[in-house]
C-alpha positions in Angstrom: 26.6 -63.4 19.7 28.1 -61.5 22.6 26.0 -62.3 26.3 27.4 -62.2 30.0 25.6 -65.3 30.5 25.9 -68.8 29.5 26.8 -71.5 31.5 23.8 -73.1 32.3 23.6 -73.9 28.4 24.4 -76.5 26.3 24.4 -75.2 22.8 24.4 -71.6 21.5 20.6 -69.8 21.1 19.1 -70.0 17.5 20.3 -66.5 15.6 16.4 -66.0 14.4 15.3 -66.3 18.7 18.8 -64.0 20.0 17.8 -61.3 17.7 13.8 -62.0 18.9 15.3 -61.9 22.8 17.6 -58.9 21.9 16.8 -55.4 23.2 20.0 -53.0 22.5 18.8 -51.8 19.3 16.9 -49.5 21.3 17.6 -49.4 25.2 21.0 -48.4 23.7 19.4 -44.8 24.0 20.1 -45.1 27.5 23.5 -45.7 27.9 24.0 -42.6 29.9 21.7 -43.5 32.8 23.2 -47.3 32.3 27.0 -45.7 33.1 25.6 -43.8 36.1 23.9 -46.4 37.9 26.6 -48.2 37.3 29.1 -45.6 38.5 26.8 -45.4 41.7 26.5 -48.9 42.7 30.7 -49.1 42.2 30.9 -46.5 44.4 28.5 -48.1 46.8 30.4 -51.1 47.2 33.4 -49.8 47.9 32.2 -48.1 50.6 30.6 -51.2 52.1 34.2 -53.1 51.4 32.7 -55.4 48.8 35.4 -53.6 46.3 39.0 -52.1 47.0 39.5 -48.1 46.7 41.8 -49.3 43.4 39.3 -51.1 42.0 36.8 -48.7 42.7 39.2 -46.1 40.8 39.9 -48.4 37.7 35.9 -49.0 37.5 34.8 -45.0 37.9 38.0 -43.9 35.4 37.2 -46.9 32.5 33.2 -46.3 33.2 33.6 -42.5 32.5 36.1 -43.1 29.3 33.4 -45.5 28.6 30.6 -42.5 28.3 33.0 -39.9 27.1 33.7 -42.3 24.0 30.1 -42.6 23.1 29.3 -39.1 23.6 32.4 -37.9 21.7 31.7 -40.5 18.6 34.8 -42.5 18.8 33.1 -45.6 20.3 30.1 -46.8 18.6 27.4 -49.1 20.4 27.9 -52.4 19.2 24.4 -54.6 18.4 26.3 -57.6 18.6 26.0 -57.4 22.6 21.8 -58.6 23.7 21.5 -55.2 25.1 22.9 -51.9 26.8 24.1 -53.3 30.0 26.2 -56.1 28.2 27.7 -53.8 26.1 28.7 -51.8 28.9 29.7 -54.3 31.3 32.1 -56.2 28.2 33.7 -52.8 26.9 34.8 -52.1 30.6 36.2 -55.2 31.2 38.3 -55.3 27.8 39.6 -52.1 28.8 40.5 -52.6 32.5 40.6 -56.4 32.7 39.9 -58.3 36.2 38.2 -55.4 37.8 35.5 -54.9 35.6 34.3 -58.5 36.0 33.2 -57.5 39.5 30.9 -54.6 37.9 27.9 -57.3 38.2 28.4 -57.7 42.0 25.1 -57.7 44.5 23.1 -56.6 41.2 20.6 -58.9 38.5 19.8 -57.5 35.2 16.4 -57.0 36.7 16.9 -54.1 38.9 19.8 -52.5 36.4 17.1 -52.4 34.0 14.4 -51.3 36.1 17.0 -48.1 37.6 17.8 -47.2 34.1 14.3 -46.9 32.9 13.7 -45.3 36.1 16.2 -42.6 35.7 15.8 -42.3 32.1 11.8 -41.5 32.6 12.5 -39.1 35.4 14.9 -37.0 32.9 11.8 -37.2 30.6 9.2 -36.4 33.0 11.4 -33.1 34.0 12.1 -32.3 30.0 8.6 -32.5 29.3 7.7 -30.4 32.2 10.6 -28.0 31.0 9.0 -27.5 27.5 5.3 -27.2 29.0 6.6 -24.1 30.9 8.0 -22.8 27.9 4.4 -22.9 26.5 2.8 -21.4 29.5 5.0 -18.7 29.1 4.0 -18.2 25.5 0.4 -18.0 26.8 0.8 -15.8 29.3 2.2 -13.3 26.8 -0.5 -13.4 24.0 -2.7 -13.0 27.8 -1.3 -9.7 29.0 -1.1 -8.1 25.1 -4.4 -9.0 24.5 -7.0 -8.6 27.8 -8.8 -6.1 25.6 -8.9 -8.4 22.6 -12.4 -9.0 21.9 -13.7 -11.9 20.2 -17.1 -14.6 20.8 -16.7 -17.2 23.2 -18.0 -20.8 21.5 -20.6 -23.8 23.0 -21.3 -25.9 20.7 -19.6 -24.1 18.2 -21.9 -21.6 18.2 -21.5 -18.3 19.3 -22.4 -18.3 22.6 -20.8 -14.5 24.8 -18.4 -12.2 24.5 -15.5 -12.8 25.8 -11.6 -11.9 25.2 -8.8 -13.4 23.6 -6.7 -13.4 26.8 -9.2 -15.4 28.8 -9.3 -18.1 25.9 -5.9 -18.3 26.4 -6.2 -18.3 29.8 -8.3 -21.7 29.4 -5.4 -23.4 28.2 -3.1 -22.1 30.7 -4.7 -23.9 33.1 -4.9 -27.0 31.2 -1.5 -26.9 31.0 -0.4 -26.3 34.3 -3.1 -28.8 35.0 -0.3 -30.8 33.4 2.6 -29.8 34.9 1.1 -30.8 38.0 0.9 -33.9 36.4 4.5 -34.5 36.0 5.4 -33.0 39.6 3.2 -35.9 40.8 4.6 -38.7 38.3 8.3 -37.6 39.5 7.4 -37.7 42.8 5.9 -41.0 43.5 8.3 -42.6 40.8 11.3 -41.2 42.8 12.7 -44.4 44.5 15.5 -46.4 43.5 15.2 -50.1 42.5 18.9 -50.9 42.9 20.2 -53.6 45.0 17.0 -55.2 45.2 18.4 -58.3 42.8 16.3 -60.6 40.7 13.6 -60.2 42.8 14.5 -61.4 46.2 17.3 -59.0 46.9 21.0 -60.4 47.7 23.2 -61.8 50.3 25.7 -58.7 49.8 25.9 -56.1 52.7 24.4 -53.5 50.4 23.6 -49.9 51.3 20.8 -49.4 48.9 19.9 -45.8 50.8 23.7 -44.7 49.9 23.1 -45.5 46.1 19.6 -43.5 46.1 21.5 -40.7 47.5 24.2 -40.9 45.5 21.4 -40.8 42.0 19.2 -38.4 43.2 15.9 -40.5 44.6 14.5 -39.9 47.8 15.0 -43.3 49.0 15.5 -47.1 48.2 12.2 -48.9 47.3 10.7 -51.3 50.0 10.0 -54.4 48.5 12.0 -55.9 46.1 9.5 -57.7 43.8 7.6 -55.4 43.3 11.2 -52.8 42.5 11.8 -55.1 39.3 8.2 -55.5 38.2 6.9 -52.3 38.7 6.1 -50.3 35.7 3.1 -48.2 37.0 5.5 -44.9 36.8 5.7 -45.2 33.6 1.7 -45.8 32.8 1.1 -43.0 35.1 3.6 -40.7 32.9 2.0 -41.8 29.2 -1.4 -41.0 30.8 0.3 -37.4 31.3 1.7 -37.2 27.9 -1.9 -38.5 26.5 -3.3 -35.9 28.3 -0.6 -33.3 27.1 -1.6 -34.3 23.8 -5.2 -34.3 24.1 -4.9 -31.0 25.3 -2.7 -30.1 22.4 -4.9 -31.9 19.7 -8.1 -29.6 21.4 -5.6 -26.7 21.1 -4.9 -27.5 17.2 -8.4 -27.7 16.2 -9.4 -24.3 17.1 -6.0 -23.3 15.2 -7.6 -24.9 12.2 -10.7 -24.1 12.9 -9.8 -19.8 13.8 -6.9 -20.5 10.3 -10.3 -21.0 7.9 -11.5 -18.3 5.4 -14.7 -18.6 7.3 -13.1 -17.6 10.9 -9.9 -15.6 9.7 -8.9 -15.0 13.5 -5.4 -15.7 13.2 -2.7 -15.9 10.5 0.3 -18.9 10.9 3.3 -18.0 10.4 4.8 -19.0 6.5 7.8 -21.3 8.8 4.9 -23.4 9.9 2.5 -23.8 7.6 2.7 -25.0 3.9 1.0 -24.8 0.6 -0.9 -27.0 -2.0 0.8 -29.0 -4.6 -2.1 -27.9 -7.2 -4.1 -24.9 -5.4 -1.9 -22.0 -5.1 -4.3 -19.9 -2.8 -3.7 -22.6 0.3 -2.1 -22.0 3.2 -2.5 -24.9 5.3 -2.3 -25.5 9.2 0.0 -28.4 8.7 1.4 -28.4 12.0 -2.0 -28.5 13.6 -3.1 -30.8 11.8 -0.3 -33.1 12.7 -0.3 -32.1 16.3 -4.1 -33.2 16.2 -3.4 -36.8 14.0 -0.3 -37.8 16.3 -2.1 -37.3 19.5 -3.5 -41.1 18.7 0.0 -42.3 18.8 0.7 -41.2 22.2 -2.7 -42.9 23.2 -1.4 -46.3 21.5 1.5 -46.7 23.6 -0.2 -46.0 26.9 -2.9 -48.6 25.7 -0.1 -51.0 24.8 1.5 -51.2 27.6 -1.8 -51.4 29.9 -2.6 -54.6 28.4 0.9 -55.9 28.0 1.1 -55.4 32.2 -2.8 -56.2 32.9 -1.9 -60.4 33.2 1.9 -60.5 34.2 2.7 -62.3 37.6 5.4 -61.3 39.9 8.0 -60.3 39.6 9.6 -59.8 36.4 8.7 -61.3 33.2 10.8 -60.9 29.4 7.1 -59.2 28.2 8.4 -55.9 30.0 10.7 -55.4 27.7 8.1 -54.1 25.4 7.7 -51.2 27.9 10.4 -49.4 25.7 9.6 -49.2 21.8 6.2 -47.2 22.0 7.1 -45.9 25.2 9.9 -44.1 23.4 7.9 -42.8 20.5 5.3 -41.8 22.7 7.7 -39.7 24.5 9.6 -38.3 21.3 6.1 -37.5 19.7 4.7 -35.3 22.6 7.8 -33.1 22.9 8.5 -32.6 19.5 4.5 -31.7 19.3 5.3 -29.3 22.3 8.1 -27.8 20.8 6.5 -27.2 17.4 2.8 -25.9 18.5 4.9 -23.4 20.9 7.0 -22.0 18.2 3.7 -22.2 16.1 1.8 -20.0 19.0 4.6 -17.6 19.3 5.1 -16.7 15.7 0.7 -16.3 15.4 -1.0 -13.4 14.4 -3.9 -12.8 15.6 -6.8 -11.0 13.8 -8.3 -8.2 16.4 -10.4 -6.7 14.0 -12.0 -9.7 12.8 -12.2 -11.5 16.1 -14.1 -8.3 17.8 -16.5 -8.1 14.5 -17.4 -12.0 14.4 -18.4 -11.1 18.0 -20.8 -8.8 16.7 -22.2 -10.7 14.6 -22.8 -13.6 16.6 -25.1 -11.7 18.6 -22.9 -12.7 21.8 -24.4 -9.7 23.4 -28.3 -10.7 23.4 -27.8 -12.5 27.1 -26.7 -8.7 28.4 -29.9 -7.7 26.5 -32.0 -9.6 28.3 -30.2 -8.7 31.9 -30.5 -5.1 30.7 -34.5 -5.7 30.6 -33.7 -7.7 34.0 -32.7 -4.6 35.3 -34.9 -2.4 34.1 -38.1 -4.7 36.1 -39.0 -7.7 33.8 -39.0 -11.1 34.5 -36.2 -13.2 32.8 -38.6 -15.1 30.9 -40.4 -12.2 29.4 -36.7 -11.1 28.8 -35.5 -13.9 27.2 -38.3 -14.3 25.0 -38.5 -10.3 23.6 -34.7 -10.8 22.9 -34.9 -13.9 20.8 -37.9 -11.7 18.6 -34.7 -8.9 18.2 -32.2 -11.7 16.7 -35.0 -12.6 14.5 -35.3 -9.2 13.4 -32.1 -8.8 13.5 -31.3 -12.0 11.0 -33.9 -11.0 8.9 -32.7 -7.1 8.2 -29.2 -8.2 8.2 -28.0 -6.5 11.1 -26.6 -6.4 14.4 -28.0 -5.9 17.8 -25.6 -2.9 17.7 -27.2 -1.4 14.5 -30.7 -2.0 15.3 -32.4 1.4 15.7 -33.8 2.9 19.1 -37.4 2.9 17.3 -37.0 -0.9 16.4 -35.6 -1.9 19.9 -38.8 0.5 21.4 -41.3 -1.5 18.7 -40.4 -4.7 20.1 -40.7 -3.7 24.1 -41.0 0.1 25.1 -38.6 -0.8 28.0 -35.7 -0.1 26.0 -34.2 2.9 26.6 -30.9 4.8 24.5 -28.6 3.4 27.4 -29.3 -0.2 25.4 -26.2 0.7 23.5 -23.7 1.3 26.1 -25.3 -2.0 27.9 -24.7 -4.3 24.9 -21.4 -3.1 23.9 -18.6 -6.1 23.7 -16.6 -3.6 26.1 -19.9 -3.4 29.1 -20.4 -6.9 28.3 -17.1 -7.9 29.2 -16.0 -5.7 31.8 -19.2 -6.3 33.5 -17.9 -9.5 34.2 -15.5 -9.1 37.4 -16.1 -12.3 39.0 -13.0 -14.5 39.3 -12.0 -16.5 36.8 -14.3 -14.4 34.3 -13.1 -12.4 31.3 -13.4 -8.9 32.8 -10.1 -6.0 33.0 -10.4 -6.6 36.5 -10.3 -10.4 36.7 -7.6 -11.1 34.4 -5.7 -8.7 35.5 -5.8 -10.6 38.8 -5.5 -13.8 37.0 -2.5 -13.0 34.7 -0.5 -11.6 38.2 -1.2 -14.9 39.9 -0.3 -17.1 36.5 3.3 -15.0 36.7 3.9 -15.5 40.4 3.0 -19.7 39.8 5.7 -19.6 37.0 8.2 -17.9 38.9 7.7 -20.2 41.8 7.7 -23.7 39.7 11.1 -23.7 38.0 12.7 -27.5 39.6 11.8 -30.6 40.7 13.7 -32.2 43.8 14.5 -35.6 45.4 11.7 -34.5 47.4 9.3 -33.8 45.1 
């Protein structure tokens, strides 16, 4: 058993309770933000005189061999060593001797591991934000080609109004950026460096801890050093943005299914993302969807797991943090791959027009412009309301539309109606009458889908500052 610590101990730790204790077998995954905190800090205590401008050189040079071996395959992480930091502070100090034994200086294991989760989590949180714009951009290009898509808009799933397929999308454009917002505001209050501030009570080394947030990209040193190495609210508040990502996602999925049925027939998934039954051979299944929708539990798990594993630890740190990692990984795995797969998925889509704009029809989406057509024309709503629902009955019992019920039948039921009833109950007047903001009108989205272009244009990086 390889450890950088030992001397307070008698005998060597049980094999069963090292491997227990151990964590490499996954923080190994971030090695890379392990090498450049530790590259930072070297640099940092040079500067304050703590190491020589040699030392500093053999440190920096043997650090970055260090990462350009395990990036390049010829040096494997070893799971011999009780996590990543060992492994990195005993490979440099085989390979430059003396020097690398002072890599440890002014720092505890504590903050090291708290800054590499930190950085690790803020190259996640801008990833993720990455791969959400991607999707917006998908969305805002099904958007523009189809403002004059028409199709029925849904409450309760039941056809409710007409509305178009580019202000559906449009819904979920704004969940999304909803989202991205999300991760602008996780990065930014996460955005503080732990290191230098010890075990817990910080260290008798002249440390510049400002210099080493500069020097990794934070906007400043944390202020209080417990709460540096037990603080895992960053990463709570970022599952509760992938949980919401994939709740978003999952709601996304089910209409796929849902508008993929024989019933619906609104869209057609693309062969690449959808497969077949092992003993029907008429299926064509929504598979990724459907997975999309199942693995959305998984992300909740892990921010549920690590809510209780923090809800009764004291200050400051505590070995039950360590579980922060595991299903905080998956979690984060799950949501972009979901992200990745339901974008290709939405790009590669076909939507049905035809069969969108006819189910519209048929849903009688149109009957609330019928009654503000008799609204307009001097009766009350009520009245209104009331003489419509007798033309859907008529309509459900002739098997029609409101569109091919006859002038003589609409006249039969109130003399009100006039031929102008046609125009006025059209999916086209019934739509473009709507011009308010935010509503499914030409007009509207047309003002909607410039300001959705200028927002992604203008919301490309994050910054220390952020």
């Amino acid at each position: 058993m390889a450890q950088l610590w030992g001397g307070r101990f008698t005998k060597e730790t049980d094999q069963m309770v090292y491997q227990f204790n151990a964590s490499i077998s996954f923080d190994k995954r971030f090695y890379a933000q392990d090498i450049r905190g530790s590259i930072a800090h070297v640099m940092m205590l040079a500067k304050q005189g703590i190491l020589t401008e040699e030392e500093q050189r053999k440190m920096i040079s043997g650090l970055e061999g260090i990462l350009r071996d395990i990036e390049d395959g010829s040096l494997a992480i070893s799971e011999k060593y009780e996590d990543i930091h060992s492994f990195v502070e005993a490979t440099l100090i085989e390979r430059i001797g003396e020097p690398g034994k002072k890599l440890h200086t002014g720092r505890s294991r504590n903050d090291q591991v708290a800054l590499d989760m930190k950085l690790y989590i803020r190259d996640e949180v801008y990833a993720t934000d990455h791969l959400l714009k991607e999707l917006l951009e998908v969305l805002l290009g099904i958007m523009e080609e189809h403002i004059d898509t028409f199709m029925p808009g849904f409450t309760h799933l039941q056809k409710a109004q007409p509305i178009t397929l580019a202000h559906h999308m449009g819904a979920y454009f704004e969940m999304f950026k909803r989202d991205r917002a999300r991760m602008k505001d996780v990065y930014r209050r996460m955005n503080y460096c732990p290191l230098g501030s010890g075990a817990l009570a910080g260290t008798t080394y002249p440390l510049d801890r400002e210099y080493t947030a500069e020097l990794l990209g934070f906007a400043g040193a944390t202020w209080n050093s417990m709460d540096s190495v037990a603080d895992r609210d960053y990463l709570i508040e970022f599952l509760a943005a992938l949980s919401t990502v994939m709740m978003h996602l999952s709601r996304f999925s089910e209409e796929v299914i849902i508008w993929n049925s024989n019933e619906y027939q609104f869209v057609e998934i693309d062969d690449a993302y959808s497969t077949g039954s092992s003993i029907m051979p008429q299926k064509k299944n929504p598979d990724i969807a459907e997975l999309v929708r199942g693995k959305t539990g998984r992300v909740y798990g892990a921010l549920m797991s690590l809510l209780v594993t923090m809800k009764g630890l004291p200050l400051a740190y505590n070995k039950d943090m360590q579980e922060d990692k595991e299903l905080a990984f998956d979690a984060i795995d799950t949501a972009k791959g979901c992200l990745m797969l339901f974008t290709d998925m939405l790009r590669t889509m076909r939507f049905q027009k035809e069969q969108m704009e006819r189910s519209a029809k048929n849903g009688f989406t149109n009957a609330t412009d019928a009654a503000d057509y008799l609204v307009g024309h001097g009766v009350a709503f009520r009245d209104a309301h009331g003489i419509v629902g007798q033309l859907v009955l008529s309509c459900i019992e002739k098997g029609i539309s409101l569109e091919e019920m006859s002038l003589e039948e609409y006249q039969r039921i109130s003399p009100v109606f006039q031929e102008d009833i046609y125009d006025a109950i059209s999916l086209k007047t019934c739509v473009e009458k709507r011009k308010t903001f935010g509503a499914p009108g030409r007009e509207a989205m047309e003002q909607v889908i410039s300001l959705q272009k200028r927002y992604l244009s203008q919301s490309d990086t994050f910054s220390a500052q952020d």
